[in-house]
Biopython code that builds the backbone (N, CA, C, O; Angstrom):
import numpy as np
from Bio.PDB.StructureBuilder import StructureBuilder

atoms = [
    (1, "UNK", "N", (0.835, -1.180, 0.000)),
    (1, "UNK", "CA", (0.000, 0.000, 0.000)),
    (1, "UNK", "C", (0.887, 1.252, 0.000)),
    (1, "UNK", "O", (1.680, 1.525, 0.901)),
    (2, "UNK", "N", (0.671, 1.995, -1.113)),
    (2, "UNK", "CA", (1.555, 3.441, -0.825)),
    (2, "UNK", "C", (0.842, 4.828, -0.102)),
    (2, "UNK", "O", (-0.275, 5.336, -0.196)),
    (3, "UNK", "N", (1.947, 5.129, 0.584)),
    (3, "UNK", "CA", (1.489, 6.208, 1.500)),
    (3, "UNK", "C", (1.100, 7.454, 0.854)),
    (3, "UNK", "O", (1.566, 8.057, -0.113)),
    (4, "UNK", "N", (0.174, 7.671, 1.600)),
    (4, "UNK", "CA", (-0.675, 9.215, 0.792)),
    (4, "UNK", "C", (0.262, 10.525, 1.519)),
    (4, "UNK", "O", (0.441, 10.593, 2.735)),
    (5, "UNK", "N", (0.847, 11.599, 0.459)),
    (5, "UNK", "CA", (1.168, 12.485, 1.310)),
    (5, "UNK", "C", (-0.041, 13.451, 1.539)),
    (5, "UNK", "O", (-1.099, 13.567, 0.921)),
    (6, "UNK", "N", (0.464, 14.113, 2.639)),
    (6, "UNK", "CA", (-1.182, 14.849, 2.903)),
    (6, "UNK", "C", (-0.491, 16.118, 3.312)),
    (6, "UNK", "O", (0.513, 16.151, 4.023)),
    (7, "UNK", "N", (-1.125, 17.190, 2.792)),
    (7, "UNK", "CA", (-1.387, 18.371, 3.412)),
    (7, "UNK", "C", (-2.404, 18.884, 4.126)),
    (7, "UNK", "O", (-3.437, 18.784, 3.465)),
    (8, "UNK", "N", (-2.641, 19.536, 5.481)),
    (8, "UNK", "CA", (-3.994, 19.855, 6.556)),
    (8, "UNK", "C", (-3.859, 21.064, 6.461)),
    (8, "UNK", "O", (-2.636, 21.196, 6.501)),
    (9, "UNK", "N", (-4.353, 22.182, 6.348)),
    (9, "UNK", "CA", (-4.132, 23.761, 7.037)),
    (9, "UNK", "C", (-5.272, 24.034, 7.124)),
    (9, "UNK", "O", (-6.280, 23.825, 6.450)),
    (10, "UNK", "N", (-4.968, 24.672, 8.285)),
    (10, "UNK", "CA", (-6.623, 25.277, 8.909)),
    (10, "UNK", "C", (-5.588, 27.035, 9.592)),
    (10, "UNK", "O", (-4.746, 27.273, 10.457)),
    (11, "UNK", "N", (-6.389, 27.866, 8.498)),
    (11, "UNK", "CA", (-6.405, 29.337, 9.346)),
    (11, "UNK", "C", (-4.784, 29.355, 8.903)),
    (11, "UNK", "O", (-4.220, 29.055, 7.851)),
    (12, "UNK", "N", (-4.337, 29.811, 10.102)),
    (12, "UNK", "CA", (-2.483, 29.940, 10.261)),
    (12, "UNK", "C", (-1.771, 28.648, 10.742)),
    (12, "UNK", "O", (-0.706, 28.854, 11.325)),
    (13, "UNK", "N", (-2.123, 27.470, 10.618)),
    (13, "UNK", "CA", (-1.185, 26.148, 11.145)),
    (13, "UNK", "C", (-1.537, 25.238, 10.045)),
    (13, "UNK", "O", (-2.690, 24.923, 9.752)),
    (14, "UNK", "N", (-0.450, 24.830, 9.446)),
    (14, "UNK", "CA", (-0.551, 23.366, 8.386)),
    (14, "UNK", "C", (0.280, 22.193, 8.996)),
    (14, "UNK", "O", (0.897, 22.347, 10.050)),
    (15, "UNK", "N", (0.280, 21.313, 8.477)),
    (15, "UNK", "CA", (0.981, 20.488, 8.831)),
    (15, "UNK", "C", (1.145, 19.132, 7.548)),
    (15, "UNK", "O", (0.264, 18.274, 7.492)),
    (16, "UNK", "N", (2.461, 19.087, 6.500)),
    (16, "UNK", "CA", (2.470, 18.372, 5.888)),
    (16, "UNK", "C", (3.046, 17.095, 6.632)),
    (16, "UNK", "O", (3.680, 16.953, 7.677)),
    (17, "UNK", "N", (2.516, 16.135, 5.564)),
    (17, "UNK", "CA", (3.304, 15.024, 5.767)),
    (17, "UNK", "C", (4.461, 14.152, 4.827)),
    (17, "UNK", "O", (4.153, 12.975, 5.015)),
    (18, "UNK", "N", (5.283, 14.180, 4.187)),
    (18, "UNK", "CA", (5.805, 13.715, 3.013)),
    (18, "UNK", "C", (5.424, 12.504, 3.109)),
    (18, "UNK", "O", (5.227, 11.951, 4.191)),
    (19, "UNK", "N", (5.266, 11.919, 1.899)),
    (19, "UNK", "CA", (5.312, 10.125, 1.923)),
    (19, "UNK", "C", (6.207, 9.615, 1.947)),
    (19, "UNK", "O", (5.914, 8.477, 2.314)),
    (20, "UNK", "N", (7.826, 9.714, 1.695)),
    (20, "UNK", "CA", (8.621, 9.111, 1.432)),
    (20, "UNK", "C", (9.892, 10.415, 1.789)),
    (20, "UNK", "O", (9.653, 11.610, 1.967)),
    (21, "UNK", "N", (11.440, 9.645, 1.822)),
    (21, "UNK", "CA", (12.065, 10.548, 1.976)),
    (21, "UNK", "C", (12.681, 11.887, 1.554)),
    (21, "UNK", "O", (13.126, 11.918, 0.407)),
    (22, "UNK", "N", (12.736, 12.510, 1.969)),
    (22, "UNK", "CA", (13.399, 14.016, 1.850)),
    (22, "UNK", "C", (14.729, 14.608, 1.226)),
    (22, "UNK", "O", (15.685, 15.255, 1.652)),
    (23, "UNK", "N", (14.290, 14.019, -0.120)),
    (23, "UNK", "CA", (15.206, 14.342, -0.700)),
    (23, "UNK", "C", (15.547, 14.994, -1.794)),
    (23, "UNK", "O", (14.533, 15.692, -1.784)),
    (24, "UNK", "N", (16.260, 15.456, -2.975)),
    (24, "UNK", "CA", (16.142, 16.519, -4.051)),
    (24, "UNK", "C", (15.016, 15.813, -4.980)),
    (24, "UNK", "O", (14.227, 16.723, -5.232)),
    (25, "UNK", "N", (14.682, 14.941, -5.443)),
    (25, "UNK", "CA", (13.565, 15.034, -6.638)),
    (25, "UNK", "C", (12.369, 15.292, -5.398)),
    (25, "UNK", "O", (11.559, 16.182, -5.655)),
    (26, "UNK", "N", (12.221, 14.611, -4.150)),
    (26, "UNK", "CA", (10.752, 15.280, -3.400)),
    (26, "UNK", "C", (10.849, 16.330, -3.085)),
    (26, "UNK", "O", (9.738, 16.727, -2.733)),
    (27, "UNK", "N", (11.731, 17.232, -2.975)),
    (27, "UNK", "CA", (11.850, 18.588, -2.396)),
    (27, "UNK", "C", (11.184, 19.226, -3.624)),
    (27, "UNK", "O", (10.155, 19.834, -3.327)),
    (28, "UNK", "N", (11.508, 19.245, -4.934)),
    (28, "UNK", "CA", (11.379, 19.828, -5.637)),
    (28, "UNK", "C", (9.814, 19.829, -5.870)),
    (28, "UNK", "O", (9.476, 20.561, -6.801)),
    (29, "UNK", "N", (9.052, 19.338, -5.390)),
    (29, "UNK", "CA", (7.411, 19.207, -5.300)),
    (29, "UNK", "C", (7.172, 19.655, -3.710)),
    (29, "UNK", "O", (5.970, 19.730, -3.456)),
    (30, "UNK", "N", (7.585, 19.804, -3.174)),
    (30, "UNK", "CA", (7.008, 20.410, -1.510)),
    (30, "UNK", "C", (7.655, 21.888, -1.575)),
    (30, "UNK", "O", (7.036, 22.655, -0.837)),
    (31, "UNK", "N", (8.807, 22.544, -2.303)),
    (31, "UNK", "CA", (9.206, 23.437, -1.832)),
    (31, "UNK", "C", (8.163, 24.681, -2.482)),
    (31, "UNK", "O", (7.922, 25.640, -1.749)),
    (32, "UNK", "N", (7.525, 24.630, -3.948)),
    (32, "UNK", "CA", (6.541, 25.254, -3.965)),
    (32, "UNK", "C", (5.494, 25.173, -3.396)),
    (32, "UNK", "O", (4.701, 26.115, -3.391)),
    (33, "UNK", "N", (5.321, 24.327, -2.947)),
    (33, "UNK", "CA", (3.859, 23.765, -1.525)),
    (33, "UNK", "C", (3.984, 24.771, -0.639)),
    (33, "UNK", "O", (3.180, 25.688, -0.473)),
    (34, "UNK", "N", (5.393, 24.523, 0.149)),
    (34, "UNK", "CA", (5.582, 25.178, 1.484)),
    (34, "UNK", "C", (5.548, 26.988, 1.156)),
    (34, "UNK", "O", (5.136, 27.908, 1.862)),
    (35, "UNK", "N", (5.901, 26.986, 0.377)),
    (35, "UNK", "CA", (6.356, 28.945, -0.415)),
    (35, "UNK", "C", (4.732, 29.375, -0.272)),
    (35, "UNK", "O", (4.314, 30.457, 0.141)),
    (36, "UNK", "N", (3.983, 28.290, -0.704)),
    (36, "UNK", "CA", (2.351, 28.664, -1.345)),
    (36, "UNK", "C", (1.835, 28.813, -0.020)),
    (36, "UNK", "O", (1.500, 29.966, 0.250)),
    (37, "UNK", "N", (1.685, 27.978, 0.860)),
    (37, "UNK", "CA", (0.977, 28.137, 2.205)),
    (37, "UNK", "C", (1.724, 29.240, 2.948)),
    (37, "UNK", "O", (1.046, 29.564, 3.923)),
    (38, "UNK", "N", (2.992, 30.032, 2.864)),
    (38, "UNK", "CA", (3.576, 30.502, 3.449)),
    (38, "UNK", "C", (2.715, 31.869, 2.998)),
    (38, "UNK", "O", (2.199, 32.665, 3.784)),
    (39, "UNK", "N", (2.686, 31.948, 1.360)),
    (39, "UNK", "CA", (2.016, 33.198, 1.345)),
    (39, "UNK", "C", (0.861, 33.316, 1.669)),
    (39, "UNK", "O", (0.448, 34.464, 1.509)),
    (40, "UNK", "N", (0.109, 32.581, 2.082)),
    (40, "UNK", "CA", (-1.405, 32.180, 2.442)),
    (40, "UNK", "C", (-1.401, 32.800, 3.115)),
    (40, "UNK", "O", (-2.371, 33.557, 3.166)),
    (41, "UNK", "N", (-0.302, 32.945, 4.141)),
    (41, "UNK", "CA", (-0.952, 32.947, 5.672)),
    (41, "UNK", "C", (-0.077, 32.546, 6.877)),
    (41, "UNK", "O", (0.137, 33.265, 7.853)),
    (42, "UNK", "N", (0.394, 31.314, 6.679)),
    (42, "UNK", "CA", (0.283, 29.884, 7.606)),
    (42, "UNK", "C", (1.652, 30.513, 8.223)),
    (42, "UNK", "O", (2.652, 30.926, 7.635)),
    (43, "UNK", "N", (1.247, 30.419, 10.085)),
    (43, "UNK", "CA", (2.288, 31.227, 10.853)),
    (43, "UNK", "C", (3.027, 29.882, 11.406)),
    (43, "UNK", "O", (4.220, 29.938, 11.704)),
    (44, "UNK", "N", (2.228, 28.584, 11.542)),
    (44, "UNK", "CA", (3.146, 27.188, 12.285)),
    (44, "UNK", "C", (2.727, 26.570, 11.033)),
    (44, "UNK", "O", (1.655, 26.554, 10.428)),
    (45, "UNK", "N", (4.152, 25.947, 10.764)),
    (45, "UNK", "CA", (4.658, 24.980, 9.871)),
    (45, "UNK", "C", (4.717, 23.774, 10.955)),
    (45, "UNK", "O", (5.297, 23.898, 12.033)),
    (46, "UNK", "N", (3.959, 22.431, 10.488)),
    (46, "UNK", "CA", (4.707, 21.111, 11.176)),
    (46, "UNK", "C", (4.677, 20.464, 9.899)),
    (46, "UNK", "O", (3.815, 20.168, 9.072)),
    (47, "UNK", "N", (6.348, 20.308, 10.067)),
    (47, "UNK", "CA", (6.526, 18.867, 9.068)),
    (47, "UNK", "C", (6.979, 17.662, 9.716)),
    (47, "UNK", "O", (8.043, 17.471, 10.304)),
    (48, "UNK", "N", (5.675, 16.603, 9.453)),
    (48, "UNK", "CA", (5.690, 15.378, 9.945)),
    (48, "UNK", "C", (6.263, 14.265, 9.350)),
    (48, "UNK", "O", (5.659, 13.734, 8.418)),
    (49, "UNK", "N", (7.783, 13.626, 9.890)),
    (49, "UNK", "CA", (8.559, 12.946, 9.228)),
    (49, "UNK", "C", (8.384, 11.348, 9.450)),
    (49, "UNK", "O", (9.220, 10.446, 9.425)),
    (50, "UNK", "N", (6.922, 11.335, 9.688)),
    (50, "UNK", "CA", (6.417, 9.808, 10.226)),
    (50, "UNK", "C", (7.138, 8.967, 9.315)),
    (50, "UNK", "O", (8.085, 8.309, 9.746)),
    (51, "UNK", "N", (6.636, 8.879, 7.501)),
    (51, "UNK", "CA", (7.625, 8.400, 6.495)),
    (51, "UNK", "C", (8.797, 8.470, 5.931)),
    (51, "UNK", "O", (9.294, 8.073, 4.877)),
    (52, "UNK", "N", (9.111, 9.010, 6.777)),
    (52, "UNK", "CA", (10.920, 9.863, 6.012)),
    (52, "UNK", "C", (11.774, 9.283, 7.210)),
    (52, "UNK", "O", (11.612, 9.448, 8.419)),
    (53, "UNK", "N", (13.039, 8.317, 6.303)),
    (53, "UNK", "CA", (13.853, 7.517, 6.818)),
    (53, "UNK", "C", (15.515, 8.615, 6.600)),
    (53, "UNK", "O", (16.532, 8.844, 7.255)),
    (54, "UNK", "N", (14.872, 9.047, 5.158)),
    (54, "UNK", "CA", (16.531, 9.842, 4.733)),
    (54, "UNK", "C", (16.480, 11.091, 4.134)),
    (54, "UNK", "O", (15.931, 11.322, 3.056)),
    (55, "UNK", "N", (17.271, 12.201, 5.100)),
    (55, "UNK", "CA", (17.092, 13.711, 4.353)),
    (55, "UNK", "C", (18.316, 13.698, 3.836)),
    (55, "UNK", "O", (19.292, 13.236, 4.428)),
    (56, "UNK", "N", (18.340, 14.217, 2.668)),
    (56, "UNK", "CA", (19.650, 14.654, 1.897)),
    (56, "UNK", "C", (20.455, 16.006, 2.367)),
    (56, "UNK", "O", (20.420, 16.302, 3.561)),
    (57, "UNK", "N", (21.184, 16.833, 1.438)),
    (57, "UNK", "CA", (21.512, 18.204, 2.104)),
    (57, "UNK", "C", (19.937, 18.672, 1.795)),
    (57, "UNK", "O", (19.112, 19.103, 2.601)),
    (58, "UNK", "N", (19.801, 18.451, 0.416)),
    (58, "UNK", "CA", (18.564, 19.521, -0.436)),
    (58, "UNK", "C", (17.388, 19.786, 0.813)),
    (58, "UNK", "O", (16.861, 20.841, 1.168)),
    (59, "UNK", "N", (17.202, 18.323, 1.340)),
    (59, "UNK", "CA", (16.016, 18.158, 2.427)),
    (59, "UNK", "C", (16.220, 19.084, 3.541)),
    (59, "UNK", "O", (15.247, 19.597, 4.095)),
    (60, "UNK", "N", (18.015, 19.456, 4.088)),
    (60, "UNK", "CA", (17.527, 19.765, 4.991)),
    (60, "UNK", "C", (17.901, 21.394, 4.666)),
    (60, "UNK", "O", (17.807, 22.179, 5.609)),
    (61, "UNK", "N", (18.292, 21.864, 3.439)),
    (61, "UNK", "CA", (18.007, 22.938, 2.810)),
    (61, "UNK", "C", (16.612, 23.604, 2.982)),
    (61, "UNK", "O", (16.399, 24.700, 3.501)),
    (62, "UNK", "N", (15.922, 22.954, 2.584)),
    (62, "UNK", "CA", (14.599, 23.271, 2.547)),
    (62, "UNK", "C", (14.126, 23.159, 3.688)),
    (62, "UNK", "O", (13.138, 23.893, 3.732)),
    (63, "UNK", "N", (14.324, 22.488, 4.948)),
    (63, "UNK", "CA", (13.778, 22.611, 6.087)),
    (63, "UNK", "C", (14.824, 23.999, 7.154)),
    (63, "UNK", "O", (14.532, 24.467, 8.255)),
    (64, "UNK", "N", (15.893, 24.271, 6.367)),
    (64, "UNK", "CA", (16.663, 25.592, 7.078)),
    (64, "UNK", "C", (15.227, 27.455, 6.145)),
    (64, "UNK", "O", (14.832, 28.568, 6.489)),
    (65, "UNK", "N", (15.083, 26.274, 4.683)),
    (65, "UNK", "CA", (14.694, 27.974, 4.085)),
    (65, "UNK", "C", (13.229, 28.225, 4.446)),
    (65, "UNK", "O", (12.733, 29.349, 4.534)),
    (66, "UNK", "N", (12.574, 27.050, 4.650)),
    (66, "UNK", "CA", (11.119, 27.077, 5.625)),
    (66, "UNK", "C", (11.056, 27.770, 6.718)),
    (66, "UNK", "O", (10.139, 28.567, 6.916)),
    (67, "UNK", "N", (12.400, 27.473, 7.903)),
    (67, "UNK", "CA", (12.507, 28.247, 9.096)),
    (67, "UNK", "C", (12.589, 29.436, 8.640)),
    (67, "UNK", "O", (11.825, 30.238, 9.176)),
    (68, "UNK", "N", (13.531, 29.984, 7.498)),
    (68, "UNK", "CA", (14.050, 31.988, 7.786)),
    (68, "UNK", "C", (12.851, 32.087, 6.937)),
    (68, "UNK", "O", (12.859, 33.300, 6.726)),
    (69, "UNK", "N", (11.402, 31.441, 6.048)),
    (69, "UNK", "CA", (10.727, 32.032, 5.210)),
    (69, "UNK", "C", (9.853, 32.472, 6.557)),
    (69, "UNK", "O", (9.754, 33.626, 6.972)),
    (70, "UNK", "N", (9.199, 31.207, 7.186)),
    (70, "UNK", "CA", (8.321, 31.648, 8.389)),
    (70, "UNK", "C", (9.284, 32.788, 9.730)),
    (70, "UNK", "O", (8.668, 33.739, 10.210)),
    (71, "UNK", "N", (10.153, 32.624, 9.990)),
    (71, "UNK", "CA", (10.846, 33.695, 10.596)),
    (71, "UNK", "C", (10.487, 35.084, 10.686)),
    (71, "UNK", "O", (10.160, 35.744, 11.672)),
    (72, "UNK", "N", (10.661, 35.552, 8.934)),
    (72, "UNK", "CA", (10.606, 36.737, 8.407)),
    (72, "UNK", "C", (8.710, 36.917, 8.720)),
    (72, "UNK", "O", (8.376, 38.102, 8.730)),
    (73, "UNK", "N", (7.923, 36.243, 8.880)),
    (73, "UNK", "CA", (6.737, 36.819, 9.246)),
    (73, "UNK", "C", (5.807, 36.759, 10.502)),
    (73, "UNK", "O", (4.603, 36.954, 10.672)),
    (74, "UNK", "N", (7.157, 36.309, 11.551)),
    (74, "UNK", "CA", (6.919, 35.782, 13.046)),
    (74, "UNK", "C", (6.372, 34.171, 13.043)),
    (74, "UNK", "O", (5.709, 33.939, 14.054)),
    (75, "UNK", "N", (6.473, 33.290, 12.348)),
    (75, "UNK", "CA", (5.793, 32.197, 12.133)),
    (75, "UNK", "C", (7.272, 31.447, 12.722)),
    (75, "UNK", "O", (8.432, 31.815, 12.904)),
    (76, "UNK", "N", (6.532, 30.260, 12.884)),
    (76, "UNK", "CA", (7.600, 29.239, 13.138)),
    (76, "UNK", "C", (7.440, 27.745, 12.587)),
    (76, "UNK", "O", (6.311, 27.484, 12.170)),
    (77, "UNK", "N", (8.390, 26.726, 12.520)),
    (77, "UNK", "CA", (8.336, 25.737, 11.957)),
    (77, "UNK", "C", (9.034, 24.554, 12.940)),
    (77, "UNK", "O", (10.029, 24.545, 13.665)),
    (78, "UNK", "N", (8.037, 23.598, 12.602)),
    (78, "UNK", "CA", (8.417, 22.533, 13.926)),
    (78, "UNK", "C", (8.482, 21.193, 12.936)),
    (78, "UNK", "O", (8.016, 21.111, 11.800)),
    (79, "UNK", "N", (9.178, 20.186, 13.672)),
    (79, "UNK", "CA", (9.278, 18.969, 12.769)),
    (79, "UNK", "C", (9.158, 18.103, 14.103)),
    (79, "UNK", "O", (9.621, 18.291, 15.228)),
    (80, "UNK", "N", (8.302, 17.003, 13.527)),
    (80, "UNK", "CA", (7.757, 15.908, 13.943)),
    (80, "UNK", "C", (7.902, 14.610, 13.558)),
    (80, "UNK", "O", (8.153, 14.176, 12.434)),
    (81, "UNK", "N", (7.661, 13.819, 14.934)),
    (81, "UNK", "CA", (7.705, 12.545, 14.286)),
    (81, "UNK", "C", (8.948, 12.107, 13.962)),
    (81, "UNK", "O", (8.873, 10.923, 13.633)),
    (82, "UNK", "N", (9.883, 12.458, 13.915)),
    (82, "UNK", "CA", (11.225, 12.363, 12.876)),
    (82, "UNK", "C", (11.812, 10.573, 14.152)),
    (82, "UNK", "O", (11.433, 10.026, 15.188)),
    (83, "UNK", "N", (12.848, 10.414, 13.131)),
    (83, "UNK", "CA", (13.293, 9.166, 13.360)),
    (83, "UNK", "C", (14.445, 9.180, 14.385)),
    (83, "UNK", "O", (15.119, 10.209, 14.331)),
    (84, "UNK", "N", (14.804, 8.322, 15.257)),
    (84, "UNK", "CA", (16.332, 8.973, 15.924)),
    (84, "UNK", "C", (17.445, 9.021, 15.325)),
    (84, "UNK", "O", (18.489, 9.321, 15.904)),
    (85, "UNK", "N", (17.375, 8.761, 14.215)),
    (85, "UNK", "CA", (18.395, 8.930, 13.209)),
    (85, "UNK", "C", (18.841, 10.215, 13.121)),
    (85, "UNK", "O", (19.835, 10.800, 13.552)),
    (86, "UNK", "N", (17.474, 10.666, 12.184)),
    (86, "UNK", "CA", (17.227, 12.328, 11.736)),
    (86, "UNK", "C", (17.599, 12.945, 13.144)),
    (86, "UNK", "O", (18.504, 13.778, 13.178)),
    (87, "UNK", "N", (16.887, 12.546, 14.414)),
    (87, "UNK", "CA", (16.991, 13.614, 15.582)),
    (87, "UNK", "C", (18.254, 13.652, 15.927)),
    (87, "UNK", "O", (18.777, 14.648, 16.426)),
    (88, "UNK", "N", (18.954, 12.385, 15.651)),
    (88, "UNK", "CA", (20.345, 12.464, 16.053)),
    (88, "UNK", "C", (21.271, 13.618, 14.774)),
    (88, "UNK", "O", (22.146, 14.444, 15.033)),
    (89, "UNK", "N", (20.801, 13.340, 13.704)),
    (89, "UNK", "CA", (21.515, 13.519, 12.408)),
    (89, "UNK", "C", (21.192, 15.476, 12.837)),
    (89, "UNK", "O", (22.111, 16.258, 13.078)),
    (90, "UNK", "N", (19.983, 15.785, 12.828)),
    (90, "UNK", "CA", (19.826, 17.794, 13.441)),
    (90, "UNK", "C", (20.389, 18.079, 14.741)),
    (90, "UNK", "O", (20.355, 19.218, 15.208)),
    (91, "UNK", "N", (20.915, 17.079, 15.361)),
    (91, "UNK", "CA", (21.660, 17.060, 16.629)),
    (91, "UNK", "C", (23.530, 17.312, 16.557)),
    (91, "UNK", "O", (24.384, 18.022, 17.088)),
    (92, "UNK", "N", (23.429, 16.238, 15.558)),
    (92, "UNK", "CA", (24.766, 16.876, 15.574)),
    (92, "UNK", "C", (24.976, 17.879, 14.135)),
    (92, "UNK", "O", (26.094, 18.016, 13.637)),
    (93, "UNK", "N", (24.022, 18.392, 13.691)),
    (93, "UNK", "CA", (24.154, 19.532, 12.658)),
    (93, "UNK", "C", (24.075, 20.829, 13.500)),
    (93, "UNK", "O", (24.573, 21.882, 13.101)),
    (94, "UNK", "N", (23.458, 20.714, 14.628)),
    (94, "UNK", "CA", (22.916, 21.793, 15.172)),
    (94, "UNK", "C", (21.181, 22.466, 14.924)),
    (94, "UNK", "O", (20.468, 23.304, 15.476)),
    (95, "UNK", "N", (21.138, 22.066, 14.432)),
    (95, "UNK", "CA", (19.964, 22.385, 13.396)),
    (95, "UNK", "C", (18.491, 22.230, 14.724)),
    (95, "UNK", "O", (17.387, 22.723, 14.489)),
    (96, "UNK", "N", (18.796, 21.499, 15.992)),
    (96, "UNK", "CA", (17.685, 21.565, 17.100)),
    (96, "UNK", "C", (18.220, 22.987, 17.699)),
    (96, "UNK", "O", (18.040, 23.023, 18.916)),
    (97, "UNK", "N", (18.755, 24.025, 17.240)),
    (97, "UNK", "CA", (18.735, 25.222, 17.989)),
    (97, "UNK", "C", (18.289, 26.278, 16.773)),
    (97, "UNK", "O", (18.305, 27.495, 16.959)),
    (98, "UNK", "N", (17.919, 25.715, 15.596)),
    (98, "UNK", "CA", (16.758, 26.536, 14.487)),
    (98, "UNK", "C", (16.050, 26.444, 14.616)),
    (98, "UNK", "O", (15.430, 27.507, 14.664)),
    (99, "UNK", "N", (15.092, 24.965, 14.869)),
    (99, "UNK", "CA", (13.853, 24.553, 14.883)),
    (99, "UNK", "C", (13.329, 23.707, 15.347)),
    (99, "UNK", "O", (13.939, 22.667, 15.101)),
    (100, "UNK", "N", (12.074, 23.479, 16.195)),
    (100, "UNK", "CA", (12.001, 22.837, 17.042)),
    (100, "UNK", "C", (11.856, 21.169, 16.473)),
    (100, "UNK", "O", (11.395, 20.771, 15.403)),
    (101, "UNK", "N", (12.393, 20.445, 17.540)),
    (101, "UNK", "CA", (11.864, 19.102, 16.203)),
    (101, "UNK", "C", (11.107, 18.148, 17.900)),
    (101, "UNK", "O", (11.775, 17.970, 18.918)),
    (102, "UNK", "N", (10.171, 17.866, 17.784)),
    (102, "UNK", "CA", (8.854, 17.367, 19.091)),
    (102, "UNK", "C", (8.798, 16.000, 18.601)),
    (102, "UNK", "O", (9.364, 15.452, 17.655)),
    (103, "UNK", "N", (7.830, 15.510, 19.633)),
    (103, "UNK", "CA", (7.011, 14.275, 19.455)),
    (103, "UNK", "C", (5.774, 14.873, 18.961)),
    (103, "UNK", "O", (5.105, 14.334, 18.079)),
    (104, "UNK", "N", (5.554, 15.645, 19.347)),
    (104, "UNK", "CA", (3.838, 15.971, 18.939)),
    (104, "UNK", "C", (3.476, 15.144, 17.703)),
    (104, "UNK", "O", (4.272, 14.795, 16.832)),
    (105, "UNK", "N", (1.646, 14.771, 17.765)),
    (105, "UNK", "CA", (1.433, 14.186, 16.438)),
    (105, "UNK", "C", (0.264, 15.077, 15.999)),
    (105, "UNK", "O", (-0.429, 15.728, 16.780)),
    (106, "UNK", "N", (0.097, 15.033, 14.485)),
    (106, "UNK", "CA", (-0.747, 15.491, 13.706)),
    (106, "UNK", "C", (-1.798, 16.182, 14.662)),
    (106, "UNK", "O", (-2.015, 17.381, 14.837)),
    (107, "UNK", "N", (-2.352, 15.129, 15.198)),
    (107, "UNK", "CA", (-4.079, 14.983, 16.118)),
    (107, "UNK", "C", (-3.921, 16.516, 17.263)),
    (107, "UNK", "O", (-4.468, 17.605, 17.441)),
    (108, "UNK", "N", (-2.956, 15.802, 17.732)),
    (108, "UNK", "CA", (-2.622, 16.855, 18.725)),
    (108, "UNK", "C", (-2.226, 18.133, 17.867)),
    (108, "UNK", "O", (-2.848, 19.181, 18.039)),
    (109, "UNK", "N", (-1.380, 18.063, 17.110)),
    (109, "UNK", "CA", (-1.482, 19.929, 16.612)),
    (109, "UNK", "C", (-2.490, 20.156, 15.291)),
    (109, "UNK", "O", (-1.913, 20.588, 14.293)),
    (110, "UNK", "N", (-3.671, 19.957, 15.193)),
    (110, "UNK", "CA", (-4.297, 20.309, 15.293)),
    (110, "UNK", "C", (-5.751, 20.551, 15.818)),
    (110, "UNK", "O", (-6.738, 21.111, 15.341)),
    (111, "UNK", "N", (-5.473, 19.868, 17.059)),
    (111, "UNK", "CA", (-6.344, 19.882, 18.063)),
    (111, "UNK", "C", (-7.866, 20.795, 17.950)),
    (111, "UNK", "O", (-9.060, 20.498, 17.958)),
    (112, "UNK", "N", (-6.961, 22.221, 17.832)),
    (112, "UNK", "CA", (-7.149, 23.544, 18.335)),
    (112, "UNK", "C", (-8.788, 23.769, 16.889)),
    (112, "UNK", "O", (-9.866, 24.364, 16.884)),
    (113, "UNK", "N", (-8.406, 23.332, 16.411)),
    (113, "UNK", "CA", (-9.550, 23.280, 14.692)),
    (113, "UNK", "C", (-10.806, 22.706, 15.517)),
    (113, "UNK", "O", (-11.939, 23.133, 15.298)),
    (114, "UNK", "N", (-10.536, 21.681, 16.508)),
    (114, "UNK", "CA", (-11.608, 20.761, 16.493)),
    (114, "UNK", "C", (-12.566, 21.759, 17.619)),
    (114, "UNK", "O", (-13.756, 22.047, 17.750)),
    (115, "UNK", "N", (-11.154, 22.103, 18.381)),
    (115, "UNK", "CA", (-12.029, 23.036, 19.395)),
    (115, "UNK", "C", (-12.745, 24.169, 18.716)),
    (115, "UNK", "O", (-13.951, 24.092, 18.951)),
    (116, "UNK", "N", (-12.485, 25.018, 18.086)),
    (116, "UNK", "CA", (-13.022, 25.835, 17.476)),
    (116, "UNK", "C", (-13.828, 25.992, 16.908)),
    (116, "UNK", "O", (-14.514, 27.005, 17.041)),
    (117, "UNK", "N", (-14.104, 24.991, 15.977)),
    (117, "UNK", "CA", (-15.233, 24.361, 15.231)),
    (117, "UNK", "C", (-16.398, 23.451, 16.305)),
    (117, "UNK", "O", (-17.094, 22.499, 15.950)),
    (118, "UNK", "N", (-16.345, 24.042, 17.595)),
    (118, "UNK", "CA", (-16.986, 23.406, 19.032)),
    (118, "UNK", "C", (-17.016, 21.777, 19.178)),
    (118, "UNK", "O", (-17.666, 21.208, 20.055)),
    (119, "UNK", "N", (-16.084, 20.990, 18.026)),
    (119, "UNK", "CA", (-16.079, 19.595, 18.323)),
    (119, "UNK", "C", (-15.160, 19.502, 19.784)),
    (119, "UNK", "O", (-14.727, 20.560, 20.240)),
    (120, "UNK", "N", (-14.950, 18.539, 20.319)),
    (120, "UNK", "CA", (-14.475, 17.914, 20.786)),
    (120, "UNK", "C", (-14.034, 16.510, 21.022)),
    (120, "UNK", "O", (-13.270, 16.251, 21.952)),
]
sb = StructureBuilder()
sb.init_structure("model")
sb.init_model(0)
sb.init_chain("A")
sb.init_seg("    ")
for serial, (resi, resn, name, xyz) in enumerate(atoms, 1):
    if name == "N":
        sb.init_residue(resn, " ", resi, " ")
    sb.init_atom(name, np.array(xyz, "f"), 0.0, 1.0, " ", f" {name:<3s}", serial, name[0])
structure = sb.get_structure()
């Protein structure tokens, strides 16, 4: 079964998911994604690395030009889910003192939609 990538945004928070890893031919299809929601609006970026085993440089290019795009408009960008590989791999890049990288999942950030919309 192949994994669906998904994009969610509600208001100012999206949260993609890639299907597969993070690398220059997938970047080159998310980085106009991320540019597009950026001009939308969207102040929290989560990119959820549930499927992503391997970031290249390009990958984590694009996860440095996501941080200074949302930066420049007080927004911020968080990464999720990621593998201890990756957490180890932005660990010793430095790259956990750009951006936050959590456990949080999908459900939980975007919680805040359900409340709003008076679900619970």
């Amino acid at each position: 079964m192949t994994k669906k990538e998904e994009i969610v945004k509600d208001k100012e928070k999206a949260v993609i998911t890639p299907n597969d890893d993070l690398v220059a031919s997938k970047v080159r299809k998310l980085k106009p994604e991320i540019k597009s929601l950026i001009d939308e609006g969207i102040k929290e970026l989560i990119i959820n690395l549930v499927y992503v085993e391997v970031i290249d440089s390009v990958g984590i290019g694009l996860l440095v030009a996501a941080h200074n795009s949302l930066s420049k408009v007080g927004g911020k960008l968080l990464v999720n889910e990621a593998s201890k590989d990756i957490k180890d791999l932005f660990k010793f890049m430095r790259l956990d003192h750009i951006f936050v990288c959590s456990v949080l999942n999908r459900v939980a950030a975007l919680r805040d939609k359900d409340i709003e919309n008076g679900r619970k």
